[in-house]
C-alpha positions in Angstrom: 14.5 -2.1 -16.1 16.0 -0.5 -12.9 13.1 1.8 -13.3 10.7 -1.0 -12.9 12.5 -2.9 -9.9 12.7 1.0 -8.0 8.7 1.2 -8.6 8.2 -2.4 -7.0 10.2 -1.8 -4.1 8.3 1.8 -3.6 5.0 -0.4 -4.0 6.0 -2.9 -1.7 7.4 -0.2 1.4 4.2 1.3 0.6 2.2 -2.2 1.1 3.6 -2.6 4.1 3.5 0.8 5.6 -0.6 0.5 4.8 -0.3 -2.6 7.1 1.5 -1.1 9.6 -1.4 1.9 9.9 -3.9 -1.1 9.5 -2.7 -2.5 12.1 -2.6 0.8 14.1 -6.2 1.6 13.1 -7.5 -1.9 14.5 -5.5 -1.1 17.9 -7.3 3.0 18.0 -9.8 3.4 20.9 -10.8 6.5 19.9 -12.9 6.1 16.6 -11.7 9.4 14.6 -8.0 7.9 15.0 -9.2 4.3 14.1 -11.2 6.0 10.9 -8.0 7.8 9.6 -5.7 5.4 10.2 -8.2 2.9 8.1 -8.7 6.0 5.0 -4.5 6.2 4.8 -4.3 2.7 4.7 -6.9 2.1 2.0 -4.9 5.1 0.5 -1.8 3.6 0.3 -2.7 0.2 -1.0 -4.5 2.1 -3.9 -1.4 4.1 -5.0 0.9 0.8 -4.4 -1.7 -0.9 -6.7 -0.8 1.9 -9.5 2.8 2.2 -8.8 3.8 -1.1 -8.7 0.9 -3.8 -9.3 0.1 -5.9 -6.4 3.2 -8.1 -5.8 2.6 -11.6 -7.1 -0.4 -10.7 -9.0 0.4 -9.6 -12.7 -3.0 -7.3 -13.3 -1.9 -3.9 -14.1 1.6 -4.6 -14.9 3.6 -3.6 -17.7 5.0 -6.8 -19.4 8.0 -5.1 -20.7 
């Protein structure tokens, strides 16, 4: 079970690292910056979503 609470607290420091370079991404002037800050977001919620399900919402995780 410490297994399980270790991936949900890597998913969720990942969730909020993809705001954080959200975030970033809407404040980029220059368009290249604001692209790649957007694609490592998206990035990061997707391998949140598989490491750790999406906080509150039970799809894709394990029930034991």
């Amino acid at each position: 079970m410490s297994s399980a609470s270790e991936s949900g607290g890597r998913a969720q420091q990942m969730r909020a690292k993809a705001q954080e370079l959200k975030d970033a991404g809407e404040r980029a002037t220059d368009p290249e910056e604001r692209k790649r800050l957007q694609d490592t977001a998206n990035r990061l919620t997707e391998e949140s979503e598989q490491t750790g399900g999406k906080g509150s919402d039970d799809r894709g995780m394990n029930p034991l």
